[in-house]
Each structure stands twice: as C-alpha cells, then as structure tokens.
C-alpha positions as semicolon CSV with decimal commas, in nm:
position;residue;x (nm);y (nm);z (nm)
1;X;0,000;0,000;0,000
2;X;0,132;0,366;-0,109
3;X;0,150;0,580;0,166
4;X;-0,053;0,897;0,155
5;X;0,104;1,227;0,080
6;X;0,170;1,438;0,347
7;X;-0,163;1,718;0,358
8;X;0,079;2,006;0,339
9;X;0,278;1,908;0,000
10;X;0,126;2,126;-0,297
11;X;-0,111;1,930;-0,584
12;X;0,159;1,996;-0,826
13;X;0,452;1,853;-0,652
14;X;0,262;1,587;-0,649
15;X;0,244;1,595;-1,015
16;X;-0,105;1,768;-1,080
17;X;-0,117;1,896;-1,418
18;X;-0,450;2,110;-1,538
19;X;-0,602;1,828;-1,668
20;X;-0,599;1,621;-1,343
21;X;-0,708;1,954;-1,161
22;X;-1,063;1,931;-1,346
23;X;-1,074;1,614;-1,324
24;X;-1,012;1,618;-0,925
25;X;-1,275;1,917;-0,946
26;X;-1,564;1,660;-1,100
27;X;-1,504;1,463;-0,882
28;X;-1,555;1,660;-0,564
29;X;-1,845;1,820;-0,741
30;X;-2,020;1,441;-0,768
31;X;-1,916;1,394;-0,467
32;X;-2,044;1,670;-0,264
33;X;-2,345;1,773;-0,545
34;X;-2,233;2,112;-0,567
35;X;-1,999;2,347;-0,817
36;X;-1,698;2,416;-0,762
37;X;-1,464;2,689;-0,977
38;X;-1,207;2,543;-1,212
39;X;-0,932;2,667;-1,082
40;X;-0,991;2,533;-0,733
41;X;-0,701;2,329;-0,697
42;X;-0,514;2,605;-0,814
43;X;-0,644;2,840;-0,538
44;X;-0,656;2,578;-0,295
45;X;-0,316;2,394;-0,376
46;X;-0,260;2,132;-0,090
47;X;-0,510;1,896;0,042
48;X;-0,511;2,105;0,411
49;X;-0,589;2,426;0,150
50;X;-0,879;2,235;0,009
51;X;-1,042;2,058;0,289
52;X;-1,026;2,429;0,461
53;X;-1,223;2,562;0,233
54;X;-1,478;2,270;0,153
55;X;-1,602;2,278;0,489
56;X;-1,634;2,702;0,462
57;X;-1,738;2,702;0,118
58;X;-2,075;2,890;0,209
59;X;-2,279;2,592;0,064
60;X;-2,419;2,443;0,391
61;X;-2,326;2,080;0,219
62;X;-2,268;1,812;0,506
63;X;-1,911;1,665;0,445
64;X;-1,934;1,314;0,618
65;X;-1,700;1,042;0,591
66;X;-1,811;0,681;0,671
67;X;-1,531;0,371;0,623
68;X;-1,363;0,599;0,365
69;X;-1,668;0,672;0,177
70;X;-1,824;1,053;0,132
71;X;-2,183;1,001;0,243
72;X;-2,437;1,263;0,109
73;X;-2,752;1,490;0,339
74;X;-2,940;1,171;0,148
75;X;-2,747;0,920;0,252
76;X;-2,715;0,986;0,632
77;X;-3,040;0,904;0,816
78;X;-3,015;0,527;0,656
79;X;-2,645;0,531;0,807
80;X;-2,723;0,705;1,162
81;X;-3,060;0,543;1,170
C-alpha cells in the first residue's frame, strides 16, 4: 500500500497537471453535489488548503465520511438510523 502524501505538500509537486485539476474538481463536485470553480485546486493547492475551504465554502453541504466513503444529506439518516 502507497502511503498517503503528506496534507501540506502542494497538488503539483505531487504531479497535478490542469487536466488532473478538473478532473479532481468533478469529482468533488459528484461527490459533494455542488460546483466548484475550475481553478480550485489552483487556489486551494494542498489537500489542508482544500479541505479548509470545503467545509467554509458557504454551501451548507454536510461533508461526512463513513469507512472511507463521502456520504451525502441523502445518505445519512439510513447510516445514523
């Protein structure tokens, strides 16, 4: 198993070209069912950068992590319940 990059290393040390930033960008916005600017991993450019402001973003989105999975506001009451 790889071991995870440390939070505070930038996206393109870790080799993030522009491509893989929109792609990481559709992929949060599935995830989390909201939109998110292009440039976000650009403006944002480590993971700490990111998570900061995902959970300040304004949107009011629950960010909920169960056994490594993002859960969404639809998903929870059949997990907490």
């Amino acid at each position: 198993m790889a071991t995870p990059p440390d939070r505070r290393t930038g996206f393109r040390d870790l080799g993030l070209d522009s491509i893989m930033a929109l792609a990481l960008r559709r992929t949060l916005e599935r995830l989390l069912g909201h939109r998110l600017p292009a440039t976000v991993a650009f403006e944002y450019p480590t993971i700490d950068a990111l998570t900061r402001h995902l959970l300040d973003d304004g949107s009011n989105t629950p960010i909920v992590v169960v056994n490594g999975k993002i859960l969404t506001d639809l998903e929870l009451p059949e997990v907490l319940f």
